[in-house]
N, C-alpha and C positions, 0 to 999 in steps of 0.2 A: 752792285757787284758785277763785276765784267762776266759774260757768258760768251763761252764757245762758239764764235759765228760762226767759223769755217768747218765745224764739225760733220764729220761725214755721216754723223748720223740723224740730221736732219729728214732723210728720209722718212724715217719713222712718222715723221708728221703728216703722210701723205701714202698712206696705207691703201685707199681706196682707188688710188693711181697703179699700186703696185698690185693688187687683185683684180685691175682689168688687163694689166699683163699676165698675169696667171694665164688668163681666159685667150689668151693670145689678140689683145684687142692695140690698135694703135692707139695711145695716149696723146691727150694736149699736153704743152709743156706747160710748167710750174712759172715759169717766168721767161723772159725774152733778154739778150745782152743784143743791145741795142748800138754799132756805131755810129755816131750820127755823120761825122766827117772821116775821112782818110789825111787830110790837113794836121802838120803838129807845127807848134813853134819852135821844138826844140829836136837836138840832133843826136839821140842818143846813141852812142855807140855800141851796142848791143839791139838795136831794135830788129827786132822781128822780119818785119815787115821788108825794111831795107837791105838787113843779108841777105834771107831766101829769096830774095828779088820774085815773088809772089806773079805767074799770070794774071791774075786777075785785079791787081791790085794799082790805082791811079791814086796817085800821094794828091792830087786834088780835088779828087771826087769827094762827093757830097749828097746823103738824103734829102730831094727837097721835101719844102713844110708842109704842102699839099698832098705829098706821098705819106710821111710820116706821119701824119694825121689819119690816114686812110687805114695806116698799116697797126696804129692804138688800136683805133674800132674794132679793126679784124682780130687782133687780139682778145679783145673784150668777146667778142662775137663766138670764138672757138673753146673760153671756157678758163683763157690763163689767169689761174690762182687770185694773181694780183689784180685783177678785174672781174671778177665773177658779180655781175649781176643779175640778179634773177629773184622772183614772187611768186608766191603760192599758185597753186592751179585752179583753183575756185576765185581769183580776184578777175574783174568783168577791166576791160581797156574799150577802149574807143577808139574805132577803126570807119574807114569812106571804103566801099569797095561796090564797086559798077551805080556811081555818083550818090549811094545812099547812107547815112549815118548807121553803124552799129553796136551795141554793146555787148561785147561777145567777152567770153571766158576766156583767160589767155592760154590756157589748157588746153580748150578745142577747139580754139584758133591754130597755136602751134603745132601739137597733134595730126590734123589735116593735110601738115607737109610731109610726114612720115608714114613710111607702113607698117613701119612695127611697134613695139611696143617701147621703152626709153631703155638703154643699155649700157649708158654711159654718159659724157660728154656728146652731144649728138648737135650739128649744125647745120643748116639748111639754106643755101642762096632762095631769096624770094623774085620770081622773076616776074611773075606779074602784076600789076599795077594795084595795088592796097596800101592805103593812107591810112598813117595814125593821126590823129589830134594830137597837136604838142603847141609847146610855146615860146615863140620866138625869144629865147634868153637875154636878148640886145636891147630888148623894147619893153618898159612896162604898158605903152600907150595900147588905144583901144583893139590897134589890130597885132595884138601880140599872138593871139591863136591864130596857128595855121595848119595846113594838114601837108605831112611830107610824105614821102614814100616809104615803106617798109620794105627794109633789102634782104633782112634775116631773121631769123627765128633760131631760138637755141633752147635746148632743157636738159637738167643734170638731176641725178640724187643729191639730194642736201639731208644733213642731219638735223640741222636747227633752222628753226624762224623766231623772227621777232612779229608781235601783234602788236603794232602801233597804233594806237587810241589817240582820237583828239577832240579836244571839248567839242559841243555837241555830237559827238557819238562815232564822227567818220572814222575810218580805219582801214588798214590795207596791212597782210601779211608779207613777208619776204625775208629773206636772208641776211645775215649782219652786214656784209660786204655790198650788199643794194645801194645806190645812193636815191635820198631823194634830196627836191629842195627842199631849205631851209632858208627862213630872213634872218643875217648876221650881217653885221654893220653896215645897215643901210641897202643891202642889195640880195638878193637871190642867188644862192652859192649850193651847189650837190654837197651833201655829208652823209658819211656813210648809216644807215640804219645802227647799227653797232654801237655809235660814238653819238646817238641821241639823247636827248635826256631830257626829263619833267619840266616844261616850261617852254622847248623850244617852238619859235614860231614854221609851223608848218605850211604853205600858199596851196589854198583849194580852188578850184576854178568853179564857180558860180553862174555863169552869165557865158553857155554856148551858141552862136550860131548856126542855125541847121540852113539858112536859106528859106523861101518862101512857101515852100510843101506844096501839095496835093490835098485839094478839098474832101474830105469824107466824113462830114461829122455823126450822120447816123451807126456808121461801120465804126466807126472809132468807140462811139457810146457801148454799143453792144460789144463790143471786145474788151470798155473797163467793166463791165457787166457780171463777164464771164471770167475773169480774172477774179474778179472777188468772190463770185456766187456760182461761180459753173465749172462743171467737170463733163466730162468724156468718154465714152468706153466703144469696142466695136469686137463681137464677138459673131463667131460663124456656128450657123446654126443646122446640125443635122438630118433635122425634119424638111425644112425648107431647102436646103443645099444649099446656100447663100451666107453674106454675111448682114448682120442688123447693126446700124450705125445708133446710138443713145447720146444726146445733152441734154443736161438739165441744169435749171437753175436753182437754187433755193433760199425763199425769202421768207422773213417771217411775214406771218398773216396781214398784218397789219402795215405791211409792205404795200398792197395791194396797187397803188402809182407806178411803183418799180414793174409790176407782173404783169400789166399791164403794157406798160412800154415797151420790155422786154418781148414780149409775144408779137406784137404788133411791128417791130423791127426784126422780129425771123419772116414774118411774110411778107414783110416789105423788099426784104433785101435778099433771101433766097427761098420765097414765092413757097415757104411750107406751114401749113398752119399748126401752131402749138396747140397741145394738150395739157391742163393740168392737173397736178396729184397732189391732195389735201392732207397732209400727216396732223398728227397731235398738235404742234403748236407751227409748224411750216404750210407754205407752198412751193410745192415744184412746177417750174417752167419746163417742158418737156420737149424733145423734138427729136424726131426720128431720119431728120434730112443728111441723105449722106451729103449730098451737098453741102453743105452745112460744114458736117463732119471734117469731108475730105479738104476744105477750104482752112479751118483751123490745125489739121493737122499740116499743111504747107507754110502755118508759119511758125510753126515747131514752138508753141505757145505754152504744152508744158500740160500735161492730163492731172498730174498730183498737187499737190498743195505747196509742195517744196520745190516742184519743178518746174511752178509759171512762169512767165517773164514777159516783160511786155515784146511785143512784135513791132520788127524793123519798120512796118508800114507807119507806125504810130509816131513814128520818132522821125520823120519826113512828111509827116501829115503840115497841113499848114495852122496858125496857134489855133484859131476856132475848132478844128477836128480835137486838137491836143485838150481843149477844155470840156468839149463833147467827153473824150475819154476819161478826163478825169471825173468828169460826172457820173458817168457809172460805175467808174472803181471806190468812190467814195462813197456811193449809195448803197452800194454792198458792207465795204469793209471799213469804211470811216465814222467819223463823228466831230461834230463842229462843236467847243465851247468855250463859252465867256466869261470869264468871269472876272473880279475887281481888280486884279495882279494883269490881265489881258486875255487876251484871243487867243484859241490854238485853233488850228484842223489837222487831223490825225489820224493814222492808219495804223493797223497791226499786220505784218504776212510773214508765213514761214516761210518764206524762198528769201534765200538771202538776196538771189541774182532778181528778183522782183521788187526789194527795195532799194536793190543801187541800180536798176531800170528806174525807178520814181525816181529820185534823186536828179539823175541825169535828166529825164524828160523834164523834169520842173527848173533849170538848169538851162536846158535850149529856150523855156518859155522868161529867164532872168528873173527867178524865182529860185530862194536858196530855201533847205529843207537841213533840217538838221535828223538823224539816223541813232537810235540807240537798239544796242543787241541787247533781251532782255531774254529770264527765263520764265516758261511758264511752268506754274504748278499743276501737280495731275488733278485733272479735273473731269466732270462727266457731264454731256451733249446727248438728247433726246438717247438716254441707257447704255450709251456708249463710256466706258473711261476711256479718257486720253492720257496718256503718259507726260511725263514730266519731257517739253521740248523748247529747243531756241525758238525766239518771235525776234522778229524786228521791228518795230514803232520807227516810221518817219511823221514826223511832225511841220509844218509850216507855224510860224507866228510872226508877229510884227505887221504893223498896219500897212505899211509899202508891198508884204509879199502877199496878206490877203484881200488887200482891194483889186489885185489881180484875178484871184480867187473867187468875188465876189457871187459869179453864176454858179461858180460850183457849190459854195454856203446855201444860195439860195433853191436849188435842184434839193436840197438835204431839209427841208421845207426849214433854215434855221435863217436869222439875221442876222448879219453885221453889223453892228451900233462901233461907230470907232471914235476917238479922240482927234479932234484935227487938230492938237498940238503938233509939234514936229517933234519926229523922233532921236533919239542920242544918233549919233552916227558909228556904223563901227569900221575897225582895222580894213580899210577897203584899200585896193590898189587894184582900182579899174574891173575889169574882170577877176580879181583875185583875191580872196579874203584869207588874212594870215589866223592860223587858229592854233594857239598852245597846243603843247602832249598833253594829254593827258594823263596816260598809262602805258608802258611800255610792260609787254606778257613776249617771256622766253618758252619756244615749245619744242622739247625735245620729242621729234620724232623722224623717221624713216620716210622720207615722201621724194616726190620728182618736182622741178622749179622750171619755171620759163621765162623765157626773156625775148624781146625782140631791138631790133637794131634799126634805126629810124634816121634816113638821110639828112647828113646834116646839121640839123636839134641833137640829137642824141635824149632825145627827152620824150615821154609820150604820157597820159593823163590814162589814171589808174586805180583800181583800189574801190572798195564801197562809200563813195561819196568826191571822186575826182580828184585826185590827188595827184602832186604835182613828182612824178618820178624822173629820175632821171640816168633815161637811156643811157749798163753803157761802158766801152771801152775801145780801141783801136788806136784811132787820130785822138787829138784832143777835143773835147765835146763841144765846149766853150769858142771853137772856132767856128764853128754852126750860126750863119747870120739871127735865125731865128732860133738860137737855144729858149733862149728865155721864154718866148712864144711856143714853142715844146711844153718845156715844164709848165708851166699854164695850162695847156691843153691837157696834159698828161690828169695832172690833179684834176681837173674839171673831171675825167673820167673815173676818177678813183682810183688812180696806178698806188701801187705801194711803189718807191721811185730809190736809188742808189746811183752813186755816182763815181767814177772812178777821173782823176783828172790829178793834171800837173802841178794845178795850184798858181800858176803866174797869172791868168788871166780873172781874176775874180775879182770882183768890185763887190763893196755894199748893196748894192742892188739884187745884185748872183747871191749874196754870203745871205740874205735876207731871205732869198727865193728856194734857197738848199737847206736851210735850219732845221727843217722839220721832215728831212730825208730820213730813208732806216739806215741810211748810213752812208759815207763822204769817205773812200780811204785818198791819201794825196799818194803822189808815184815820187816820191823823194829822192832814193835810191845812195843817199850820203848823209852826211852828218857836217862837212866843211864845206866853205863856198870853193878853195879849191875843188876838193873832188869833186865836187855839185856841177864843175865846171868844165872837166876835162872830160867825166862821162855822156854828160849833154850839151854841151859848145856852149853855153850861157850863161852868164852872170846874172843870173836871177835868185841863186836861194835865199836872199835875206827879202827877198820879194816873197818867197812860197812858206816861209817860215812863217813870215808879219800874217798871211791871208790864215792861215794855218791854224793861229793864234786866235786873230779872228773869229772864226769859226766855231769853236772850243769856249769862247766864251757866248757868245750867243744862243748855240744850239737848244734844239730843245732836248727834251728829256732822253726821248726815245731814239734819238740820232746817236749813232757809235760812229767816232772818228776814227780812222786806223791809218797807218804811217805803214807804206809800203816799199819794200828793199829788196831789189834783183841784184842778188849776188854775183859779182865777176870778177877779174882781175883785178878790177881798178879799184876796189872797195872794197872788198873781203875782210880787209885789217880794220874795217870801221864795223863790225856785226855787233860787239858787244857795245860800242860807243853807242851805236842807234838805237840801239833798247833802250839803255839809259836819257836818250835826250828825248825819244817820242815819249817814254815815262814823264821825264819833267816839264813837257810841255802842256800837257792833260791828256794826251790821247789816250782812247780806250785800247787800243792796242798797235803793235806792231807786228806786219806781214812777210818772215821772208819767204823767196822765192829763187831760183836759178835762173838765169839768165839759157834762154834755148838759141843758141845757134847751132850750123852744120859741125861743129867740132863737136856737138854733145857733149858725153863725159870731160873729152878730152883737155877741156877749155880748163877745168879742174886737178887734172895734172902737175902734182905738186905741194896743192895748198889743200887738197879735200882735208887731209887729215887737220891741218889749221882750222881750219873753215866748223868742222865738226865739233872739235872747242871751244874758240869763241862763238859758237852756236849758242854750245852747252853753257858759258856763264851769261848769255843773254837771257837765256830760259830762269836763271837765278833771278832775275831782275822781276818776274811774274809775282804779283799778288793780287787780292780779290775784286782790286779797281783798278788792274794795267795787264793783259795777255800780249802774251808771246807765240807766235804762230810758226814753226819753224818748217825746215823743205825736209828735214828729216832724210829719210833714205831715196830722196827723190835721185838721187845721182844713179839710183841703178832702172828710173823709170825711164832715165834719157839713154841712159847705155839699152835702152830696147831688152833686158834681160827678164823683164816682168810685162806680163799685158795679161788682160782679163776680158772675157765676154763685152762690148760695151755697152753700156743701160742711160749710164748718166748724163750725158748730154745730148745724146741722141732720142732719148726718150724724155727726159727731164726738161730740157733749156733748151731754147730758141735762139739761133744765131745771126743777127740779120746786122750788115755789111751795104753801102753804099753800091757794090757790085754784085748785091743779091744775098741768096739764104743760103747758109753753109751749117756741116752739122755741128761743127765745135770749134772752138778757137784756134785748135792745133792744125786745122784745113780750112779757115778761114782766109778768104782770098786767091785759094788753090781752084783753079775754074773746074781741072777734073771731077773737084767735089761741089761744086754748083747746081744747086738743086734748082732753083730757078730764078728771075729777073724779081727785083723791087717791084714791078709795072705789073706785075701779077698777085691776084690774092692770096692773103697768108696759107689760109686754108686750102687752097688748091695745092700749093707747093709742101704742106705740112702731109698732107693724103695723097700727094703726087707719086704716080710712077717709081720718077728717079730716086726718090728719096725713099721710097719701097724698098728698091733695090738695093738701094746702100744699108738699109736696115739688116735686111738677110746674112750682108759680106762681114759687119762688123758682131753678128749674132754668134760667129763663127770664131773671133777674136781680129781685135784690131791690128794690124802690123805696123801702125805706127806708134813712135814714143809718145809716152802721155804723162802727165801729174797727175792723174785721176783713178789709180789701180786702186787704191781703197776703195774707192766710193762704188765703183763697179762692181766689188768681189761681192757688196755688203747688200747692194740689190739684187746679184745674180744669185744671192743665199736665202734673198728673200722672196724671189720668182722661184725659182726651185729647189728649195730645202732640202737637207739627205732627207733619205728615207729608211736607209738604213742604221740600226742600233738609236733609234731617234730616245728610245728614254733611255740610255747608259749615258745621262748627260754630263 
């Protein structure tokens, strides 16, 4: 069934926009009109552009591909609708910042750039030097990871997330509109989180290089020690006037190797000697070194059970330090076993960001670890009940990842007995292993999402277990050398995409590349190749007809074709003809519109009253698979007789022009209203000054004619609603 595109109340689906104008907040726009060229091939007598002989306007200027490529991201970056990227605030990424690997929360990473608290769409230039981990898209070969620059950071409220599950356990939360990758025919391609589904192959990055580290494998041991077995505390005491630093560790008794070691690495390495305390069935390693103390609390390691995490020193250690470390986190919280199905080595921890620290670390050492969230039942520890809470279990098996392991089994006083068969091989690609969905979990709630913007890639590695994420009208578009390299680019970013165009220049190639747009209207403006001909100097409509066709039968599902008609002199007698021929073509609808030139009304003089009838039996021709869009009482929006507050494309939609950003079509290419150059970023010129000011003047009502006086009234009632008699509804 054909649905109302051009409905002005579309608004409504974008509430949240409209309630931070309540707050008097400036909004990102919902979408961008994009020209790419000022270039047509045809001459139409009525163009816009060519009457008002526009200051700003050069009929062969051009966005180049470099710019508009710059000008997507910024898009993407600022929050617009059709690119919204962004994951939960608890999921860990990986960042290089002053030459060291880290895996940090994208929460309190992004966070860090602000000073308050999240209040909207909020975006942040990064100017300092901080590299993500990403993955070169052009190469699957071994040097496809590489680390680029982080230029932005962005976070919004989101209402929903998707929990994407994949075999062996990995997962990472985010928005439907996230893309990550996915393996479909043959290559690695962004698809939105949304449009995933059970089965799909998802690329996890397995096999990090950190570089050669720094030797510390004593400090290394005692900090996987103290991750499984150790806590913290520092409280100030009123008798002494001071404050007492407390660690302890705790093994069971029969530990006694671990308590051992464990003591003998406090006085080794900060010169205190341990105490211990004998409970019922434990020992505690003890030590009162603030040293000690104030050393772990620098590497912000995390006091509670839920809040460890391994420390950035571990993760630039060199591999011996890295398996020192593992030896004591598994000597606490692990256990190695064998059995006739095979090998595992296994851990349990409540910190989420402490199992996808394992992950990663074992990851730098080319060791894959597979991650399952489990629940634990309530249970009771030396007369304590524990409540019913999340665990995480990472697990290692396979005889390649634990002949690696081999010291750290053997630290655990166990054996590895292995098969020297050779093993099946699985879904590798280099550094990448593709792993099915599992499960996809929808969670409606109330939260803030973040995102960052990554030179270049557009991609960065994310998630608990490394997951591969990833970061039109004027001229004719199709005269854009690199159109087609656009729309490529475009979808790689996940634009939701629309096209407005003449229709002569399409080929198979273009009609293949636009199939799966939200929508293709052609600029027709006749029904005969005469008048096709006299209004645009060319004999091409049996050209625009054929692509037309074309198109209409290919498309996909969700592509709405629409057939568009600027009413003027020279065609007004064809209004009801072109309803009926865009009908019998297939298109989903027909658009008309007025032609605007400096005569305004006047150009109407005569024929309005024609014009408003055969309007009206075009509007006949409408049923449930063909709409009719008609200009309705637009003749008194150009007589200047109606204007309203303006909201909707000043606040709603993004203008951008080969000779810069303008606030709407109707001042598109007028320099007066030139908010600023292409060569500048979006977001500067969207929060800029000039464009400040021009908000204020048209807040006041616009003085110029507009087709947009519904769509203004219907925002400006919904930013400020009466107040008065509100329930005599």
């Amino acid at each position: 069934m054909a649905e109302d595109v051009y409905s002005p109340f579309k608004v409504f689906a974008h509430m949240d926009k409209i309630e931070q104008l309540k707050r008097g907040k400036i909004i990102t726009p919902v979408f961008i009109q994009v020209d790419l060229t000022n270039r047509c091939n045809l001459n139409c007598n009525f163009c816009f552009y060519k009457i008002h002989k526009l200051s700003a306007f050069d009929p062969k200027a051009e966005i180049p591909f470099e710019t508009m490529k710059r000008m997507l991201r910024e898009c993407k970056d600022i929050g617009v609708k059709a690119i919204e990227w962004s994951i939960d605030g608890d999921e860990p990424i990986l960042i290089e910042k002053d030459g060291e690997i880290k895996n940090v929360r994208i929460k309190d990473f992004v966070d860090s750039f602000f000073d308050k608290p999240c209040e909207g769409y909020e975006y942040k230039e990064v100017k300092i030097d901080i590299k993500a981990l990403c993955w070169n898209s052009k190469t699957f070969a071994s040097q496809a990871l590489e680390k680029k620059r982080i230029i932005g950071v962005l976070r919004h409220p989101a209402k929903r997330l998707y929990k994407i599950i994949l075999e062996t356990g990995r997962q990472i939360c985010t928005t439907g509109s996230h893309s990550i990758y996915c393996f479909e025919g043959g290559q690695l391609r962004p698809k939105k989180v949304e449009e995933l589904k059970v089965g799909d192959l998802i690329p996890v990055i397995h096999n990090i290089p950190t570089g050669k580290g720094k030797r510390m494998p004593e400090l290394c041991r005692l900090l996987g020690y103290y991750l499984a077995e150790g806590s913290s505390c520092k409280r100030y005491s009123e008798k002494h006037k001071r404050y007492f630093c407390g660690i302890r560790f705790t093994f069971n008794k029969k530990e006694m190797r671990y308590i051992r070691d464990v003591a003998n690495l406090i006085k080794k390495l900060f010169n205190s000697k341990a105490f211990l305390v004998e409970r019922k069935n434990t020992i505690q390693v003890c030590s009162s070194s603030c040293k000690f103390f104030n050393f772990l609390e620098s590497l912000n390691i995390g006091h509670k059970a839920k809040e460890k995490q391994i420390p950035d020193i571990v993760f630039n250690a060199d591999y011996e330090s890295k398996i020192e470390f593992l030896k004591g986190y598994f000597a606490g919280d692990g256990y190695f076993r064998q059995r006739k199905s095979g090998a595992e080595l296994s851990c349990k921890t409540a910190s989420r960001k402490l199992a996808s620290d394992l992950v990663f670390l074992l990851s730098t050492m080319g060791i894959y670890a597979c991650v399952e969230e489990q629940r634990n039942p309530e249970r009771m520890i030396e007369g304590r009940v524990l409540k019913p809470s999340t665990c995480y279990h990472v697990i290692i098996y396979g005889k390649r990842q634990l002949l690696k392991l081999k010291d750290v089994i053997e630290h655990l006083g166990k054996e590895f007995i292995y098969d020297p068969r050779p093993e099946d091989k699985e879904l590798v690609l280099d550094k990448i292993i593709l792993l099915p969905v599992r499960e996809i979990q929808i969670i409606e709630k109330d939260t803030i999402v973040y995102d960052i913007t990554v030179e270049d890639n557009y991609n960065f590695i994310g998630g608990l277990g490394n997951i591969l994420c990833f970061d039109t009208g004027g001229g004719e578009p199709l005269l854009h050398p690199n159109f087609k390299d656009i729309v490529k680019y475009a979808k790689k970013l996940g634009f939701e995409m629309a096209l407005v165009t003449n229709g002569t220049l399409l080929d198979d190639e273009t009609l293949e590349l636009i199939k799966d747009f939200e929508w293709v209207r052609f600029s027709v403006d006749a029904v005969t190749p005469q008048t096709f001909k006299k209004i645009k100097g060319v004999d091409l409509f049996d050209k625009v007809i054929e692509n037309l066709r074309k198109l209409i039968e290919i498309k996909s599902e969700n592509n709405v074709i629409g057939y568009s008609f600027v009413v003027c002199r020279d065609n007004y007698t064809e209004i009801h003809e072109a309803a009926k021929f865009a009908k019998l073509l297939g298109c989903d609808n027909i658009r008309f519109s007025l032609a605007m030139t400096p005569l305004k009304e006047k150009l109407f003089e005569g024929i309005w009253d024609e014009c408003v009838y055969l309007m009206e039996r075009a509007k006949r021709e409408e049923d449930e698979n063909f709409k009719v869009f008609q200009f309705s009482n637009r003749i008194y929006d150009l007589a200047g007789e109606v204007y309203s507050e303006c909201c909707y494309y000043t606040d709603f939609v993004g203008v951008v022009a080969p000779s810069g950003y303008f606030p709407c079509c109707r001042l598109k290419c007028d320099a007066n209203f030139r908010f600023g150059s292409i060569d500048e970023p979006f977001k500067k010129v969207w929060f800029g000054e000039k464009r400040l000011r021009f908000l204020k003047m048209v807040r006041r009502g616009c003085p110029y004619d507009c087709w947009m006086t519904q769509k203004n009234k219907i925002i400006a009632a919904l930013v400020n609603p009466p107040k008065k008699h509100v329930n005599f509804i």
